[in-house]
C-alpha positions as CSV (number, residue, x, y, z in Angstrom):
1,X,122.9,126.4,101.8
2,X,121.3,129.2,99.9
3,X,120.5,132.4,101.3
4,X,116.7,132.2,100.1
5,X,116.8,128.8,102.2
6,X,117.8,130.2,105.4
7,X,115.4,133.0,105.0
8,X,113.2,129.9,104.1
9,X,113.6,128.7,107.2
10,X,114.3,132.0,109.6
11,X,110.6,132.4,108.4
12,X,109.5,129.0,109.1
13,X,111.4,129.0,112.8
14,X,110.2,132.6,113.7
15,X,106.3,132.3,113.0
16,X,103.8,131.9,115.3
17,X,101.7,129.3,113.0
18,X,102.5,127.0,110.3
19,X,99.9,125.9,107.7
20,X,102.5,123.4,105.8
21,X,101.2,121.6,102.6
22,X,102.3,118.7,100.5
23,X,101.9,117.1,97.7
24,X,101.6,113.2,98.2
25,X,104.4,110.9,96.5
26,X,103.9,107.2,96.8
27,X,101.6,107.4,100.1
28,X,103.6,109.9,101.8
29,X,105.0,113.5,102.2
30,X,107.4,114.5,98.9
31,X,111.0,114.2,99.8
32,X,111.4,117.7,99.0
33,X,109.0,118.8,101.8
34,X,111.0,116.4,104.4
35,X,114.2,117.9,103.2
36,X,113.2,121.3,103.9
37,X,112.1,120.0,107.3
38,X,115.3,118.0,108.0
39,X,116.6,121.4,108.4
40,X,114.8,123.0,110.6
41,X,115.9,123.4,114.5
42,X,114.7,120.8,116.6
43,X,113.4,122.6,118.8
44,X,112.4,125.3,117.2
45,X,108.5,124.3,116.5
46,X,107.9,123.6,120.2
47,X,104.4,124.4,121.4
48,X,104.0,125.9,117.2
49,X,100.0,125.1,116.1
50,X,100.5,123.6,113.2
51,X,97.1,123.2,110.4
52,X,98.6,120.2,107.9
53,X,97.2,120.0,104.5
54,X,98.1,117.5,101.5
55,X,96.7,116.9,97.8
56,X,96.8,114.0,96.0
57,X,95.8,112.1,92.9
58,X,92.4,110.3,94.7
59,X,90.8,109.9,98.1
60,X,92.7,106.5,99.1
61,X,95.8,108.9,100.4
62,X,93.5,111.0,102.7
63,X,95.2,109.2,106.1
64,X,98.6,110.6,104.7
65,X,97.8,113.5,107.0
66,X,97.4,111.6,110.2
67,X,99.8,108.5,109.5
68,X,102.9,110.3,107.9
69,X,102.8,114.0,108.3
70,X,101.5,114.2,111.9
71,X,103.8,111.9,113.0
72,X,106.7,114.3,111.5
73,X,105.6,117.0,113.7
74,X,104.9,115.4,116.5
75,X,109.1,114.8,116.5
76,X,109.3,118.3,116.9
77,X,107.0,118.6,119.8
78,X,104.5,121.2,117.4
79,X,100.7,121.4,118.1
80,X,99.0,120.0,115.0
81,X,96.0,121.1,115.1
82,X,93.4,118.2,115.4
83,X,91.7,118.9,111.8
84,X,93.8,118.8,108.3
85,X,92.7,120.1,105.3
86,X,93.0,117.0,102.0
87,X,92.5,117.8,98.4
88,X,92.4,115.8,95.1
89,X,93.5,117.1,92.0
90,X,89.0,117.4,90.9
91,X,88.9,119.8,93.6
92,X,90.6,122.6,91.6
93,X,90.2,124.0,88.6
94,X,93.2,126.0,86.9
95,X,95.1,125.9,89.9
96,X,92.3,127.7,91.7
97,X,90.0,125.0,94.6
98,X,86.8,124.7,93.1
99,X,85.3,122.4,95.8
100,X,82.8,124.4,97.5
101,X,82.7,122.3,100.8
102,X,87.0,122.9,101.1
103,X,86.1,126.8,100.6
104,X,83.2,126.9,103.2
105,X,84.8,124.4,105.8
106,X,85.4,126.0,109.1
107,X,88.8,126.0,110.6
């Protein structure tokens, strides 16, 4: 393992929130992001809050939030934080979010 991976995840382990993101890859988390999770301790999110986010191509992967990456951090015992935060790819523009209800929405 790299050294930018352990600070990766020294980083990830030591904070006291999380706002983790993912793009979605055939209705789910990219393998990527579960790869970088597979290597965190398992005990180490414990009692963490947790704010989960995901973009993807349309509005039919919305649940990917509550039926795949929720379920992920539920394993290690993290408080997700009831709300999650989805975005398509027409709510940016130039990498920037455009969508003015995302901007404004509480939470």
């Amino acid at each position: 393992m790299t050294d930018a991976v352990e600070q990766a995840l020294a980083v990830v382990e030591e904070a006291d929130v999380l706002v983790v993101a993912t793009s979605v890859f055939r209705g789910s988390y990219t393998g990527l992001f579960k790869r970088f999770f597979d290597l965190i301790g398992q005990d180490t999110l414990t009692d963490k809050p947790v704010l989960l986010a995901a973009t993807g191509g349309s509005q039919r992967h919305a649940l990917v939030i509550d039926h795949q990456i929720r379920p992920l951090f539920s394993f290690f015992q993290a408080r997700t934080l009831p709300l999650g935060v989805y975005a398509t790819d027409k709510d940016f523009v130039e990498r920037d979010l455009s969508d003015q209800a995302l901007i404004e929405r509480p939470g």
